[in-house]
ROLO-743155 format. One record per residue (C-alpha): y negated, z, x negated. Coordinates in steps of 0.2 Angstrom, whole numbers, plus 5000, padded with zeros to 4 digits. Layout:
YZX ...
! end
This chain:
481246395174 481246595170 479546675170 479446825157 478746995162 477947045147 476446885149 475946855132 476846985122 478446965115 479947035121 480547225108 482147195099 483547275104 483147405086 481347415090 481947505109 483147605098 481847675086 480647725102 482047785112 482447915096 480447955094 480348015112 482048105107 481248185093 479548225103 480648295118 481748425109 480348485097 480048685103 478148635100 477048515110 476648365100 474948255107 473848115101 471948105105 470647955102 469048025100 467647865099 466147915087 464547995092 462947985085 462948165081 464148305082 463448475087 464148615097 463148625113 463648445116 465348455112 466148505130 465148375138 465648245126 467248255132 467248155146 466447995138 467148035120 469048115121 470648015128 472348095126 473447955123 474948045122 475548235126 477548295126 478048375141 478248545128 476248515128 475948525144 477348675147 476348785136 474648735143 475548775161 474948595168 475748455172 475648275165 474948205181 473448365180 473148335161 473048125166 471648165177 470748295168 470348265149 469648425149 470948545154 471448595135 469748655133 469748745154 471048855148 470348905132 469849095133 468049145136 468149265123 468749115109 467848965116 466548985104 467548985091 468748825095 467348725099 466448765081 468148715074 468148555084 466448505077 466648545062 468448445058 467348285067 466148305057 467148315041 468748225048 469948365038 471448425047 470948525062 471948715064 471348825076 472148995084 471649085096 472049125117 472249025131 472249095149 474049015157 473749065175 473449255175 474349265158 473349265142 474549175127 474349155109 474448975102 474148855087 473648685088 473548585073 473148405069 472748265054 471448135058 471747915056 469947835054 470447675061 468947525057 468047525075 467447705070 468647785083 469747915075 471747975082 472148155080 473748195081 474448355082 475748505087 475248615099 476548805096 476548955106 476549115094 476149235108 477749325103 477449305085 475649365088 476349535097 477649535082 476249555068 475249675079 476749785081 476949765061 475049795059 475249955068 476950015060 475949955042 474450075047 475550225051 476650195035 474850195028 474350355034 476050425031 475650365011 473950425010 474350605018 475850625005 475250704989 476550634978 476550454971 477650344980 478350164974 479450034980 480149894969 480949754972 482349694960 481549604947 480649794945 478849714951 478149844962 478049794981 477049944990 476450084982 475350244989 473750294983 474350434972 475350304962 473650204959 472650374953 474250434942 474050284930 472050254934 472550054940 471949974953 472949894968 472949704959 473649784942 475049864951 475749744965 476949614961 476949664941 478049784933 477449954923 477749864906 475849824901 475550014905 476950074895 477650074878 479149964873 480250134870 479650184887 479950034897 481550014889 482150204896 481350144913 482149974916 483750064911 483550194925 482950074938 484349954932 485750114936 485050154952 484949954959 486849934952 487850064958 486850124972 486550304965 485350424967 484450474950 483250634948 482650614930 481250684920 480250534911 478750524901 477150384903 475650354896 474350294908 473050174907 471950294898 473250344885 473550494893 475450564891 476150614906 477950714910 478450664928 480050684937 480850554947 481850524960 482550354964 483850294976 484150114981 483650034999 484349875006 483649775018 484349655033 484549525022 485349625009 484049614997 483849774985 482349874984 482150044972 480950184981 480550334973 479650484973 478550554956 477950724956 476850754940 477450894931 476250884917 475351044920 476951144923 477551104907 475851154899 476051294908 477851324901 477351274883 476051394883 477151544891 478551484875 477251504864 476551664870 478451754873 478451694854 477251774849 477551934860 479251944851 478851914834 477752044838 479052144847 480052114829 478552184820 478352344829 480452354830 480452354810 479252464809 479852604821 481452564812 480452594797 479752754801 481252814809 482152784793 480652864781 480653014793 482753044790 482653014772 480953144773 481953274783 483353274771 482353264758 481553434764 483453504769 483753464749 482253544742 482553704754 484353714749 483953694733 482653834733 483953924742 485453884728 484253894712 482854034717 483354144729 485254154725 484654194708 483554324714 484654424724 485954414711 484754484697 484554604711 486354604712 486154674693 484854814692 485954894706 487454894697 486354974685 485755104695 487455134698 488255164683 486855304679 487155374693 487955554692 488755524712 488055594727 486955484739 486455384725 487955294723 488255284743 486755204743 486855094730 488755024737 487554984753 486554874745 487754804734 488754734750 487254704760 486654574744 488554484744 488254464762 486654394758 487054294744 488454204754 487154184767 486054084757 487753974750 488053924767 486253884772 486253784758 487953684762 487253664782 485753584775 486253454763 488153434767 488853384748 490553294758 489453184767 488653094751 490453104741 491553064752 490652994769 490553004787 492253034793 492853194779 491153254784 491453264804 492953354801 492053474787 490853484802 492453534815 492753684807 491153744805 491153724825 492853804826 492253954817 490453974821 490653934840 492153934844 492253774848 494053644845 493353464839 494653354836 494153204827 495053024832 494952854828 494352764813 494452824794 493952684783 492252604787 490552594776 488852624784 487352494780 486052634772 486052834769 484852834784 486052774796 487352884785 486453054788 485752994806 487452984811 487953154805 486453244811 486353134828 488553204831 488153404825 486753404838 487853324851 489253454848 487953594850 487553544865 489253544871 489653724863 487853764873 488153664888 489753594894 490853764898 492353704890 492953764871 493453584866 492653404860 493053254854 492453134841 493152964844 492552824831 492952644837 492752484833 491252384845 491152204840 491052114824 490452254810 490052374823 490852544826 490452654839 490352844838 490952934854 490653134856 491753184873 491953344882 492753374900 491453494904 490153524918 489353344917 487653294922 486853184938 486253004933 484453054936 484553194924 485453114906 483753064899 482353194900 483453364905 483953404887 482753394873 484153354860 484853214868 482953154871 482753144852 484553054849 484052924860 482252894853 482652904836 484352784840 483052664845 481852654833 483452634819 484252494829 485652594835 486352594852 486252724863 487552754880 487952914892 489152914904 489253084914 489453134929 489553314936 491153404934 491853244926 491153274908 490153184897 490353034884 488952994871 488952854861 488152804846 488252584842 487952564824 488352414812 489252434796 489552334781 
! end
């Protein structure tokens, strides 16, 4: 008769074996140590006792080899010494595990403490974790993992410190600074970002711009974020907000896309606030305005005067030749009269010589005063009109200064005004004198032109003498006047000469 092994306990099915033989799979090919403690009630848990209530009070009933590998023990050393876990618990963190110990006993809630362990000279990070089962004789089973996260530990230091530098970098730039992920919620974001729209941190992280900003305004946003994300472009664009205390701001952007390792798309970008400059620009637009329509003002009025001191000139030429036509050629001619007078009862002798003398001497004078008369108040130049009166004006050059003026270009045009009329005759006699006075040469030219649409211009060239560059605008007192009554009527005013190469004055005028 065959005795069993197992005295009074039945034989394990064949599945039973199975399922352990898969558990102690399981427990050996988990990365983390897995253990079981019974720990038998005590009448009071308090700190100061806790380490010497291991002995009478803690069991380990199971630990996995990956336990024990991340203690750096064995399974024969953690048999005979319950309390190696707490042995190799660092000075520095003792306290602190073995509140965290009394305090899940004392509440029986899950048990989670990290913190160093000295392995040999080593010092390691780990995590143990464990639930408690109240079972009815009072003594409680923990069962728990037991993880090494040394490496993840150095990890988030390393992203601690790369975090704090990225923070200094933030803080030192001047500029607000965002990144979003793609559903446009803001991710990480500088403190210049955070003063900009007057929020706080927990009003910008992980939400988007849009209680902060109209629907018109979030709807141009999401459109450029939307851009950028997509195709992967960079965007500088100048955008408007309103922040949280209504204030209207004009910023530009600039927003490019950034993928991570994973492939996830993140928007960053840069703001600069240009709200000041454009105040600044605003107010320089309105003050240029403002200098221009005073600039107008003063234009029209030197335009004004210029023109009321023409019509005043020729208004004295006409009053002089008509004192000259009307007074004084009557005069000499009644003159004229008593002479011939004075003749016919003259009997001969010196008498009569000496009244032929003044009989010539008063023709002479009498056509002295016609002339005078013509010069001043030109009667082609009102009948007729610019052109007929330049070459009226040729032969009067020919003949009083022996000067050849031909006259080229344009016959059939109508100036704006009688001012511009008799400036433009008055402004070409004066440039011909000069040339009969300056130039050396006996010959001139009068181009007129077309300059533009309804503007002509009127050229006076000679191939004379010429003058240097820094001599054409204060040398000669005529030309002086030209130029500054040109500018006050709104005509332009150009010389090109250059020594021994001649000169070319033109007058820029519009016409009708």
């Amino acid at each position: 008769m065959k005795v069993s092994k197992t005295k009074g306990r039945a034989p394990a099915s064949p599945g039973l074996l199975h399922e352990r033989n898969l558990y102690r799979d399981l427990v050996a090919s988990l990365p983390a140590g897995v253990y079981r403690l019974r720990v038998t009630a005590a009448r009071e848990w308090v700190d100061r006792e806790w380490v010497a209530r291991l002995a009478t009070n803690y069991s380990i009933e199971m630990a996995s080899n990956a336990f024990c590998r991340i203690l750096g023990v064995t399974q024969a050393q953690r048999r005979a010494n319950v309390q190696i876990v707490a042995d190799r618990i660092h000075p520095d963190d003792r306290a602190d595990f073995i509140a965290c110990n009394v305090a899940a006993m004392k509440s029986l809630t899950k048990f989670r403490w990290v913190g160093r362990i000295l392995k040999g000279r080593e010092v390691r990070w780990v995590e143990f974790s464990s639930v408690p089962r109240p079972l009815e004789n009072g003594d409680v089973l923990w069962t728990g993992i037991l993880q090494d996260i040394t490496e993840r530990r150095q990890m988030e230091a390393k992203l601690l410190e790369e975090q704090k530098r990225i923070d200094i970098i933030l803080a030192t730039v001047g500029d607000p600074i965002f990144v979003k992920d793609n559903d446009h919620r803001f991710v990480l974001v500088n403190r210049a970002f955070y003063d900009m729209l007057g929020l706080e941190k927990k009003d910008v992280i992980g939400r988007t711009l849009g209680e902060s900003l109209s629907a018109a305004e979030m709807r141009h946003f999401l459109a450029v974020d939307r851009r950028v994300l997509d195709s992967g472009s960079t965007e500088l664009c100048e955008e408007v907000l309103t922040n949280k205390n209504g204030v209207k701001m004009t910023i530009v952007t600039k927003k490019t896309r950034f993928l991570d390792d994973s492939g996830n798309r993140f928007l960053v970008g840069a703001i600069h606030d240009i709200t000041a400059h454009k105040q600044v620009a605003e107010a320089l637009r309105q003050t240029n305005e403002q200098l221009e329509s005073r600039v107008r003002e003063r234009t029209s009025s030197l335009q004004f005067l210029a023109a009321e001191l023409t019509r005043a000139e020729h208004k004295e030429r006409r009053r002089i030749a008509h004192l000259l036509h009307e007074n004084l050629q009557q005069c000499l001619a009644a003159i004229m009269f008593k002479v011939h007078e004075l003749k016919a009862s003259s009997k001969g002798g010196p008498a009569l010589q000496t009244a032929d003398h003044i009989l010539l001497q008063l023709e002479e004078a009498i056509e002295l005063t016609r002339t005078l008369a013509t010069r001043l108040v030109p009667p082609v130049l009102h009948q007729f009109g610019l052109r007929p009166a330049l070459e009226t004006l040729a032969q009067e050059m020919a003949t009083q200064f022996m000067l050849a003026v031909k006259i080229t270009g344009l016959r059939t045009f109508r100036l704006p005004s009688d001012d511009t009329l008799l400036f433009a005759f008055d402004a070409v006699r004066e440039l011909l004198l000069n040339v009969a006075k300056h130039s050396g040469v006996k010959s001139a030219e009068v181009r007129i032109r077309p300059a533009g649409r309804k503007r002509i211009a009127v050229e006076v060239r000679d191939k004379g003498k010429g003058m240097a560059r820094n001599r054409r605008k204060t040398d000669r007192f005529g030309l002086f006047s030209i130029r500054e009554r040109a500018e006050a009527m709104g005509i332009g005013f150009d010389i090109t000469s250059r020594p021994g190469k001649g000169t070319c004055v033109a007058l820029f005028m519009p016409i009708l």
